[in-house]
HTML snippet that shows the backbone in 3Dmol.js (N, CA, C, O; Angstrom):
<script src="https://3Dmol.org/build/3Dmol-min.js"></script>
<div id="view" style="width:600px;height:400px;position:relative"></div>
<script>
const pdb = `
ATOM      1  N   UNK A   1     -15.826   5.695   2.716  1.00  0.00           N
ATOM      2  CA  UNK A   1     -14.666   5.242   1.976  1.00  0.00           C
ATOM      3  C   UNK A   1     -14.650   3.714   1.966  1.00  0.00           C
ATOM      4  O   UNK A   1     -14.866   3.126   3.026  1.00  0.00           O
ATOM      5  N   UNK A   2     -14.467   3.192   1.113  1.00  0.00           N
ATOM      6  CA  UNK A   2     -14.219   1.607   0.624  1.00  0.00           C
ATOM      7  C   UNK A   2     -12.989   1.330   1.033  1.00  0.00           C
ATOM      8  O   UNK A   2     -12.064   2.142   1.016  1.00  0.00           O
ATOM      9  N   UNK A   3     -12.893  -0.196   1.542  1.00  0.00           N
ATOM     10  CA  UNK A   3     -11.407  -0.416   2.125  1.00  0.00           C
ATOM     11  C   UNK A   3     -10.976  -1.215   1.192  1.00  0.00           C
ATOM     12  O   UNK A   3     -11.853  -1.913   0.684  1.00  0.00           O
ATOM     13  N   UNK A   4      -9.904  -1.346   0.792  1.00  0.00           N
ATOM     14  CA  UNK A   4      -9.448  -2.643   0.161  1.00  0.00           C
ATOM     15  C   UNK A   4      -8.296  -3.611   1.361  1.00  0.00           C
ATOM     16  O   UNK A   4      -8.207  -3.371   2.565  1.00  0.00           O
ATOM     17  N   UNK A   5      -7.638  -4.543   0.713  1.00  0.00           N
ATOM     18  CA  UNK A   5      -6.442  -5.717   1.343  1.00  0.00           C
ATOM     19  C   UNK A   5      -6.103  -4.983   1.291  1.00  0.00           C
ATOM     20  O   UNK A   5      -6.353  -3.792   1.103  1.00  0.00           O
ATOM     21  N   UNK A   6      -5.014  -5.961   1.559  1.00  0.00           N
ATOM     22  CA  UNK A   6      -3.658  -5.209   1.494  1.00  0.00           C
ATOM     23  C   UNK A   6      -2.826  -5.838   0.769  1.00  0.00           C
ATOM     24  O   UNK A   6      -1.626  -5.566   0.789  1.00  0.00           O
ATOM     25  N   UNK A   7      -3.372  -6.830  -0.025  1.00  0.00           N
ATOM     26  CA  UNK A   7      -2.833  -7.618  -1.417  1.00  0.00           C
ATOM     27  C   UNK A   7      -3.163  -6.921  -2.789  1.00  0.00           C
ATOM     28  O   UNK A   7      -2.632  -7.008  -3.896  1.00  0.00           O
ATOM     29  N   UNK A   8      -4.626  -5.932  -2.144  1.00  0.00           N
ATOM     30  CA  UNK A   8      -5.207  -5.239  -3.855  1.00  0.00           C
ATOM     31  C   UNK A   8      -4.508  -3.840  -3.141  1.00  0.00           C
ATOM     32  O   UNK A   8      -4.430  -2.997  -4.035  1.00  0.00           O
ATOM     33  N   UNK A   9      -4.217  -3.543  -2.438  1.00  0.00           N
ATOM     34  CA  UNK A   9      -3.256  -2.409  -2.344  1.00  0.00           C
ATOM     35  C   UNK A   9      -1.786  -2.562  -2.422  1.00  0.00           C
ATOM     36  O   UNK A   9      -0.992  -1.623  -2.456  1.00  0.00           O
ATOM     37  N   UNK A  10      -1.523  -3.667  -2.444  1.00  0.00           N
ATOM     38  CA  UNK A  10       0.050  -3.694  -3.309  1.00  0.00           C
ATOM     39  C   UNK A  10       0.080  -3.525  -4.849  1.00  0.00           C
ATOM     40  O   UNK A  10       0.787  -2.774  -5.521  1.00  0.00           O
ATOM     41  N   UNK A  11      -0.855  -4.405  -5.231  1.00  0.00           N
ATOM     42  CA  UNK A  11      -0.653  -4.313  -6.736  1.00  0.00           C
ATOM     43  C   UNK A  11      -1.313  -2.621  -7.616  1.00  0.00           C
ATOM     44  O   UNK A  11      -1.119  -2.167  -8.743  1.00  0.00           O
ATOM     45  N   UNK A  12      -2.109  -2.121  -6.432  1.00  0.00           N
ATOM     46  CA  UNK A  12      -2.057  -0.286  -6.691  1.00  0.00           C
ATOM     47  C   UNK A  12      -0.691  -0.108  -6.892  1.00  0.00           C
ATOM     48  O   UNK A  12      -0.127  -0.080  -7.986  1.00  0.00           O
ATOM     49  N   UNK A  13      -0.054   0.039  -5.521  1.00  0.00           N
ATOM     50  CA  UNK A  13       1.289   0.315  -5.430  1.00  0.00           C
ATOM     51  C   UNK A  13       2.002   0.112  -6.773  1.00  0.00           C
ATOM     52  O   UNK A  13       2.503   0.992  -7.473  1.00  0.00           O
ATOM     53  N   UNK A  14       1.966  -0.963  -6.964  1.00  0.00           N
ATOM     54  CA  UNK A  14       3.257  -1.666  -7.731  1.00  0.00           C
ATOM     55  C   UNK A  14       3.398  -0.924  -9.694  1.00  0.00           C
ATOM     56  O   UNK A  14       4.203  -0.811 -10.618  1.00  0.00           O
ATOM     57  N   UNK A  15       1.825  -0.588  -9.278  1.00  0.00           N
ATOM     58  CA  UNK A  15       1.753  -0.111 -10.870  1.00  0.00           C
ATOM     59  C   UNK A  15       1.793   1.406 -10.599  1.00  0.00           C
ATOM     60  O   UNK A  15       1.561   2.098 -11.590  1.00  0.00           O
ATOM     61  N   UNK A  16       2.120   2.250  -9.094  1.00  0.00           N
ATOM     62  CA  UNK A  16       2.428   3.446  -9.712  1.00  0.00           C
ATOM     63  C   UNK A  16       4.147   3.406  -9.352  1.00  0.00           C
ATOM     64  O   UNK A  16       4.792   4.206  -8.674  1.00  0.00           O
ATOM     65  N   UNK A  17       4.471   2.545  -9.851  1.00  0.00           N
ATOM     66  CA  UNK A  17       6.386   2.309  -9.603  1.00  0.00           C
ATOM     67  C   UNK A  17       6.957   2.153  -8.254  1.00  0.00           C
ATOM     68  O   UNK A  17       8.174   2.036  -8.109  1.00  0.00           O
ATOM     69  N   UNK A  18       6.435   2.148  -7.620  1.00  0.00           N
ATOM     70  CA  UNK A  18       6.805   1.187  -6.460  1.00  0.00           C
ATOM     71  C   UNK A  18       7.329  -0.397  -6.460  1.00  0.00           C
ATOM     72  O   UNK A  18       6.758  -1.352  -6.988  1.00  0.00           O
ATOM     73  N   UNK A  19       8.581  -0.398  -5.714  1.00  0.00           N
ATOM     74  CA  UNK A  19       9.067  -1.571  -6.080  1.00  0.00           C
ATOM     75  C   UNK A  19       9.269  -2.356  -4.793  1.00  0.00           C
ATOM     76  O   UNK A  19       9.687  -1.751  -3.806  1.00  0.00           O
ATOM     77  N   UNK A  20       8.957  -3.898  -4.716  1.00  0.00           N
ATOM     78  CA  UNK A  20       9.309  -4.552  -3.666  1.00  0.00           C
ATOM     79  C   UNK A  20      10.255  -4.393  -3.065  1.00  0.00           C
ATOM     80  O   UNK A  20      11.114  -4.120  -3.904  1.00  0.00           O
ATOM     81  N   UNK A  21      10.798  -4.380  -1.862  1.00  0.00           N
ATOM     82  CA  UNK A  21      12.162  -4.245  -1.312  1.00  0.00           C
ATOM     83  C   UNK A  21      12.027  -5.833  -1.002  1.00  0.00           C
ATOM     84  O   UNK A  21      12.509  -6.731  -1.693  1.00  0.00           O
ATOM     85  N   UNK A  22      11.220  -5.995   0.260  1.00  0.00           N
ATOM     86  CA  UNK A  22      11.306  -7.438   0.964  1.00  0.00           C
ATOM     87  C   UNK A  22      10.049  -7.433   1.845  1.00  0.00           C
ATOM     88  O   UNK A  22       9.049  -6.717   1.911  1.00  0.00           O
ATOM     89  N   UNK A  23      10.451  -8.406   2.428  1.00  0.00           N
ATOM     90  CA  UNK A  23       8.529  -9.063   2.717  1.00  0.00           C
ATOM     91  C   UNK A  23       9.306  -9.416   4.851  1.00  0.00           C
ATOM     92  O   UNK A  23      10.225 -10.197   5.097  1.00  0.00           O
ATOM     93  N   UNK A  24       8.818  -8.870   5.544  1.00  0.00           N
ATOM     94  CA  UNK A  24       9.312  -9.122   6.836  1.00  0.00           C
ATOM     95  C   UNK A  24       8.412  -9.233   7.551  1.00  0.00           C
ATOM     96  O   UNK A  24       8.013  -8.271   8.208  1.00  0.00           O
ATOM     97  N   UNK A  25       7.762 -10.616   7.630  1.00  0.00           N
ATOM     98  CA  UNK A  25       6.595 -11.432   8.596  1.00  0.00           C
ATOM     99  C   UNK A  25       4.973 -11.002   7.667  1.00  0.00           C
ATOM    100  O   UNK A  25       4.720 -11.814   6.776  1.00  0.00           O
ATOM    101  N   UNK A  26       4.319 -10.266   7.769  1.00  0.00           N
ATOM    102  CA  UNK A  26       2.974 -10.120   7.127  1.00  0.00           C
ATOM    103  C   UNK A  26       3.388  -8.931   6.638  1.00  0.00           C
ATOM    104  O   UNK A  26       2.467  -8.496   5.946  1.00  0.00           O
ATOM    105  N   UNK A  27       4.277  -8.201   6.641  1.00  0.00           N
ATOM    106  CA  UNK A  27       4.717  -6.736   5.932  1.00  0.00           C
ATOM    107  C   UNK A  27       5.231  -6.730   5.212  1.00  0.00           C
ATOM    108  O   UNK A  27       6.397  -7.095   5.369  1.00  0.00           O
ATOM    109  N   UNK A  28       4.691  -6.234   3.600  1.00  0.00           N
ATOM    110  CA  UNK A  28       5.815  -5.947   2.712  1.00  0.00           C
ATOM    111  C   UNK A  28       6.269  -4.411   2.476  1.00  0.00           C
ATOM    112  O   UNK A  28       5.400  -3.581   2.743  1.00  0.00           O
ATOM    113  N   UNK A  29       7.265  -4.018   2.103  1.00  0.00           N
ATOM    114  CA  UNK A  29       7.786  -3.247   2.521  1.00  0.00           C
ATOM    115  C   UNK A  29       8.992  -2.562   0.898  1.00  0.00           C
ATOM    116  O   UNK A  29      10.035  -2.787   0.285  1.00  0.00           O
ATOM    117  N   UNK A  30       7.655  -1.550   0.985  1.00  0.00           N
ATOM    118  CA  UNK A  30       8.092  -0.764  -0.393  1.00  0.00           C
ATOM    119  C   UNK A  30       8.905   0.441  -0.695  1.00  0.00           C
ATOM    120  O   UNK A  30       9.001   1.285   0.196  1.00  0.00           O
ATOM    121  N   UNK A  31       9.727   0.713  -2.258  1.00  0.00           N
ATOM    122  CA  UNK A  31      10.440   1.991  -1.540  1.00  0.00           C
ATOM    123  C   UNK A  31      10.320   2.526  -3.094  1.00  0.00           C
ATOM    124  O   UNK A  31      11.092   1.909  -3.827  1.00  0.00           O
ATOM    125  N   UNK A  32       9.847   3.129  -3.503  1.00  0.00           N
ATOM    126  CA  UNK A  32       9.929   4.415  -4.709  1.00  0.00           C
ATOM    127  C   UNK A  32      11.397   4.968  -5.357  1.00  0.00           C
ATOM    128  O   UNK A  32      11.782   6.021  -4.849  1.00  0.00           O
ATOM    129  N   UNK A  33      11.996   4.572  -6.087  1.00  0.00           N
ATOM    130  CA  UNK A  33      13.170   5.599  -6.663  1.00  0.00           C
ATOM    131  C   UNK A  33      12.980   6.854  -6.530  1.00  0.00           C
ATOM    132  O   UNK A  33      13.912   7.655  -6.459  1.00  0.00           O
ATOM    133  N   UNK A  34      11.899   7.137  -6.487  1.00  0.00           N
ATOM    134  CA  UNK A  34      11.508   8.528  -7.245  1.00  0.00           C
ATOM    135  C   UNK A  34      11.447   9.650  -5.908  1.00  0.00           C
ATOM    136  O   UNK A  34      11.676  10.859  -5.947  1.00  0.00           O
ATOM    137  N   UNK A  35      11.126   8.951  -4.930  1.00  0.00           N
ATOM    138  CA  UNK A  35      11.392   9.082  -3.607  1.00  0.00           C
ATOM    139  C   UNK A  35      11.944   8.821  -2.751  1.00  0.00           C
ATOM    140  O   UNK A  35      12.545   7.746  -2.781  1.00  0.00           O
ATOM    141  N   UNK A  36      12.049   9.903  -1.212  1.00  0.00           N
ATOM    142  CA  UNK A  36      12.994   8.875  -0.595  1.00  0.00           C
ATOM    143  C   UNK A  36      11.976   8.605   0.850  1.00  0.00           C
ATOM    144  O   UNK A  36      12.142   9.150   1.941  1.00  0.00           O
ATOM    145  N   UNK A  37      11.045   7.742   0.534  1.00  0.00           N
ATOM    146  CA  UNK A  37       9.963   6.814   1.473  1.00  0.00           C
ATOM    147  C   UNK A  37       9.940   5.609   1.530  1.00  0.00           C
ATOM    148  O   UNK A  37      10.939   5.102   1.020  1.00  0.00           O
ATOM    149  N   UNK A  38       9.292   4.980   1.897  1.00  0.00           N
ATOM    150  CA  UNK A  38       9.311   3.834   2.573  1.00  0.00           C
ATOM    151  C   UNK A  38       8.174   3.276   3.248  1.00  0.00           C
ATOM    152  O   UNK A  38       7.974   3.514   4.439  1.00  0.00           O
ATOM    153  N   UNK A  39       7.094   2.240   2.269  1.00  0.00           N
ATOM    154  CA  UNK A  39       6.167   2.354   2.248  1.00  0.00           C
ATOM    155  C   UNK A  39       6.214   0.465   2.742  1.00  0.00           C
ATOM    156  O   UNK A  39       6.830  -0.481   2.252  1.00  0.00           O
ATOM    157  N   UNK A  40       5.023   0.593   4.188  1.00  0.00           N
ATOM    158  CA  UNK A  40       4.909  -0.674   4.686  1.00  0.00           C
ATOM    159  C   UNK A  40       3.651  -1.119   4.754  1.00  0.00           C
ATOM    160  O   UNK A  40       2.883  -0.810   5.665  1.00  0.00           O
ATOM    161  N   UNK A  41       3.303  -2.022   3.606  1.00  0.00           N
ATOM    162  CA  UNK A  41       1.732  -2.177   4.018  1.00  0.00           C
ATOM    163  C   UNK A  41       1.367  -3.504   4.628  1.00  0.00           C
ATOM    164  O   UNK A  41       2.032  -4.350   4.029  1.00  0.00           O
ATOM    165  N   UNK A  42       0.577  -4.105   5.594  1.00  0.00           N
ATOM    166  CA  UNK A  42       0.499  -5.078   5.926  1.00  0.00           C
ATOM    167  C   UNK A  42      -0.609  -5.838   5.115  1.00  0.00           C
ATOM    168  O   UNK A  42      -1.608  -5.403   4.542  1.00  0.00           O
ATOM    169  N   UNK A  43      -0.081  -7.197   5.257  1.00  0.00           N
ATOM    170  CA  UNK A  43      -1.082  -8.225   4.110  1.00  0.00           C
ATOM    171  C   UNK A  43      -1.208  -9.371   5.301  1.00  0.00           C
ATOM    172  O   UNK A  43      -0.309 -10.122   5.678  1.00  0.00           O
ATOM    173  N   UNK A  44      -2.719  -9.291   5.843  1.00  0.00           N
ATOM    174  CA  UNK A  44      -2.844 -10.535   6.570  1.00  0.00           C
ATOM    175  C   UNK A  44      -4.288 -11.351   5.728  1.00  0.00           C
ATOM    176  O   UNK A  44      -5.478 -11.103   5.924  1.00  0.00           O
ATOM    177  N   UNK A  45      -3.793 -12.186   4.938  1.00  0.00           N
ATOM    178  CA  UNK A  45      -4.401 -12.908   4.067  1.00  0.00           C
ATOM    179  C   UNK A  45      -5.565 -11.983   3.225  1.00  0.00           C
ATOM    180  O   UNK A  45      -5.051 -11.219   2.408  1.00  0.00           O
ATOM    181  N   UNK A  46      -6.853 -11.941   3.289  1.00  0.00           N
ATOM    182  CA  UNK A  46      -7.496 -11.074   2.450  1.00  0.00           C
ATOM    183  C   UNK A  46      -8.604 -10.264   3.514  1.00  0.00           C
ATOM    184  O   UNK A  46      -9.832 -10.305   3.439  1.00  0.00           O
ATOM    185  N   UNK A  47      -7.954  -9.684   4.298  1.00  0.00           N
ATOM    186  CA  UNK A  47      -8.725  -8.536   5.540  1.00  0.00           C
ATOM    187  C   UNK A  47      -8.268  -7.618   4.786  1.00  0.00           C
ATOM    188  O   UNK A  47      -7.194  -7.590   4.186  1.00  0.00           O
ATOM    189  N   UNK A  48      -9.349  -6.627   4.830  1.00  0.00           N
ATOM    190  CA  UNK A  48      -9.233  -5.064   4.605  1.00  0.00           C
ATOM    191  C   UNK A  48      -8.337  -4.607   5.724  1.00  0.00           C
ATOM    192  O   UNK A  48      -8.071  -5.262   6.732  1.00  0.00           O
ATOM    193  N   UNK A  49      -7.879  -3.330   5.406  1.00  0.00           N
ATOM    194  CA  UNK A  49      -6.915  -2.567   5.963  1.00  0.00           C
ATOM    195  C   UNK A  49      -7.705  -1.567   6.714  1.00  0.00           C
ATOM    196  O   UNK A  49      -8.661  -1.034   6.151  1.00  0.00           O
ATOM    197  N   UNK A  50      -7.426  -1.292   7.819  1.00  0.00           N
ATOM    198  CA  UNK A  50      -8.366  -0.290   8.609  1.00  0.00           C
ATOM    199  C   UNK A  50      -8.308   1.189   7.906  1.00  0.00           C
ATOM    200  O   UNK A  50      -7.588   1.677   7.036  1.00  0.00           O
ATOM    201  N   UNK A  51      -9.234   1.597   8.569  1.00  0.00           N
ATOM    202  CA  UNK A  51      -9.413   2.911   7.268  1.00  0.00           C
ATOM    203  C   UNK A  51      -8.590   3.635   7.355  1.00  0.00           C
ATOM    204  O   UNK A  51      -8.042   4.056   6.336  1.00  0.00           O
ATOM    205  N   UNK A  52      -8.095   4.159   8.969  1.00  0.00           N
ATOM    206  CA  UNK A  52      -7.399   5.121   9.296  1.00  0.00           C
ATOM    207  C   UNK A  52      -5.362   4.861   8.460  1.00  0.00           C
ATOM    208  O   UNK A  52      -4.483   5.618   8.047  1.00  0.00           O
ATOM    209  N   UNK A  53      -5.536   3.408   8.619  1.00  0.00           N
ATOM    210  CA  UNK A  53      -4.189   2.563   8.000  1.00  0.00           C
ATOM    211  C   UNK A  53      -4.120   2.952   6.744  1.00  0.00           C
ATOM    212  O   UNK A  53      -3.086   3.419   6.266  1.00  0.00           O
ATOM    213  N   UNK A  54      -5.398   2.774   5.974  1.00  0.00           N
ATOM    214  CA  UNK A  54      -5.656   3.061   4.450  1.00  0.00           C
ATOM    215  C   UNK A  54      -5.032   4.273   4.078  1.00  0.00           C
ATOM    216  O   UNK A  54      -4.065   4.242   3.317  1.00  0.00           O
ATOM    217  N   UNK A  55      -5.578   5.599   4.635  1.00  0.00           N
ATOM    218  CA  UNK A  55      -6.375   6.626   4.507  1.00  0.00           C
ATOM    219  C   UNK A  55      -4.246   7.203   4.543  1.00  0.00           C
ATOM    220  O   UNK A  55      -3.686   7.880   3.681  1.00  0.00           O
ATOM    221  N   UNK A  56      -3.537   6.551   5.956  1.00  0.00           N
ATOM    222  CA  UNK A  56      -2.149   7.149   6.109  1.00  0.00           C
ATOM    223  C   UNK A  56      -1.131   6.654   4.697  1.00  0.00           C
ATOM    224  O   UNK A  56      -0.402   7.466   4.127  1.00  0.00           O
ATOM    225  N   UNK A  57      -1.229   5.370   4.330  1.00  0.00           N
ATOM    226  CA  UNK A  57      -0.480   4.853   2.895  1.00  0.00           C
ATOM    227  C   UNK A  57      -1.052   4.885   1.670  1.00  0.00           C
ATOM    228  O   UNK A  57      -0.817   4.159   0.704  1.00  0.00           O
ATOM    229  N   UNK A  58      -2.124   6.134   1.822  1.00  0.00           N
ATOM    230  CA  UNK A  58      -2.782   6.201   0.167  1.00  0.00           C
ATOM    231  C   UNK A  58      -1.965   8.197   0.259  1.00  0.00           C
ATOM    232  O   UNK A  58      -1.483   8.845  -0.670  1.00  0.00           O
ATOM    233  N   UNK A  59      -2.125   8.593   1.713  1.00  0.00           N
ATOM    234  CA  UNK A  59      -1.196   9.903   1.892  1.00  0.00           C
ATOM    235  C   UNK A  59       0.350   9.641   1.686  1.00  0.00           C
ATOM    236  O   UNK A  59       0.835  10.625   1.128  1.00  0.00           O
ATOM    237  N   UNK A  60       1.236   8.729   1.921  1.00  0.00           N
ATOM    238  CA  UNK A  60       2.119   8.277   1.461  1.00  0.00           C
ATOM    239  C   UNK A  60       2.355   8.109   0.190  1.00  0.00           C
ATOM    240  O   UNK A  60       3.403   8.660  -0.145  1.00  0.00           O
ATOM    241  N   UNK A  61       1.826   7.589  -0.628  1.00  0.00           N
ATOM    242  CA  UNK A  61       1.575   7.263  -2.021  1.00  0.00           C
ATOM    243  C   UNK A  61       1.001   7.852  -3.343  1.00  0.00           C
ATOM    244  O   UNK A  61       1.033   7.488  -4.518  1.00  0.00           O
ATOM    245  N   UNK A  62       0.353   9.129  -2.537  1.00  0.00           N
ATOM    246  CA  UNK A  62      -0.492  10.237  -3.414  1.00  0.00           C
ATOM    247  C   UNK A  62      -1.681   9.295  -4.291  1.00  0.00           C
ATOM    248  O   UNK A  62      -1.802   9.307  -5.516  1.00  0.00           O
ATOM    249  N   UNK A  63      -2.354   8.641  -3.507  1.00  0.00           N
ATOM    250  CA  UNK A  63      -4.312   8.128  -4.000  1.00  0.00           C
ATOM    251  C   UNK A  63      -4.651   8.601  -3.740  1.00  0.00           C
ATOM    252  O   UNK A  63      -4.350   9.075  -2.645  1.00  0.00           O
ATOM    253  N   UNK A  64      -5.838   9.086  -4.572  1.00  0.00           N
ATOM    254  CA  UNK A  64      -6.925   9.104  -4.162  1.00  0.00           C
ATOM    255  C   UNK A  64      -8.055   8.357  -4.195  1.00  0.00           C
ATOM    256  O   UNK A  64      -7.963   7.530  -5.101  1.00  0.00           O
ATOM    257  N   UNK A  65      -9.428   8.258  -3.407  1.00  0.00           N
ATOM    258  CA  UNK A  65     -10.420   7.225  -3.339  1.00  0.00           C
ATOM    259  C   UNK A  65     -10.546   6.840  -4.801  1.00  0.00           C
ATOM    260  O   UNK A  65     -10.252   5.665  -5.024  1.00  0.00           O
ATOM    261  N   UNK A  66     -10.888   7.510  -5.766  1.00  0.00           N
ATOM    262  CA  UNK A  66     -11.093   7.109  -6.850  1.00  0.00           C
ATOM    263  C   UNK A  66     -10.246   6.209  -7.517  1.00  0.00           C
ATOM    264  O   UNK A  66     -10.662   5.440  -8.383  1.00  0.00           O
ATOM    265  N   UNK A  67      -8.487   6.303  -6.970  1.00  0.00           N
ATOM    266  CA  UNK A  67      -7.228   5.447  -7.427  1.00  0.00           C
ATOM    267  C   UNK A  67      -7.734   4.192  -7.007  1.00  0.00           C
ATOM    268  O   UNK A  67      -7.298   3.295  -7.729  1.00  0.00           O
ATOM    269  N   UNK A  68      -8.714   3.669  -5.845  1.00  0.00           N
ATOM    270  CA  UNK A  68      -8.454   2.536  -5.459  1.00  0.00           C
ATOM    271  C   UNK A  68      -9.904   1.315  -5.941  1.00  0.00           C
ATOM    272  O   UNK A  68     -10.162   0.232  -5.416  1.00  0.00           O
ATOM    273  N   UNK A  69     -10.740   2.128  -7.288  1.00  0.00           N
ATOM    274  CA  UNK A  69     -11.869   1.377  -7.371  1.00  0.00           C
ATOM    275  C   UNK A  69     -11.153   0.328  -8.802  1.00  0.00           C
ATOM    276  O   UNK A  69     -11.822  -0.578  -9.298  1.00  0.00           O
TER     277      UNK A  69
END
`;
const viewer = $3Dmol.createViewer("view");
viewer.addModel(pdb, "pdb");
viewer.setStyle({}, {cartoon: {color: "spectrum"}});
viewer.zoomTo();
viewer.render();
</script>
């Protein structure tokens, strides 16, 4: 599996309607209308996201590997 940031995994986010709430230290911190979750991904400048990290907020979010090329 390919990792991405966690800057190119916001802007995934953001285009499947996910909306910013607020940004609290290196975490921004997302929340869906459409749902009732609450999605925190961390952005420490341009490091990939560990896989296992990935792998739990792409299950949150309904990706799949293919969503994130």
């Amino acid at each position: 599996m390919k990792s991405v940031s966690g800057k190119q995994l916001c802007k995934i986010v953001e285009q499947r309607g996910w909306i910013l709430q607020r940004t609290t230290g290196s975490h921004h911190i997302y929340q869906n209308p459409d749902f009732d979750k609450i999605l925190s991904i961390p952005v420490h400048k341009n490091k990939d996201l560990k896989i296992g990290t990935l792998k739990a907020l792409m299950k949150i979010v309904d990706l799949v590997e293919e969503d994130l090329m």
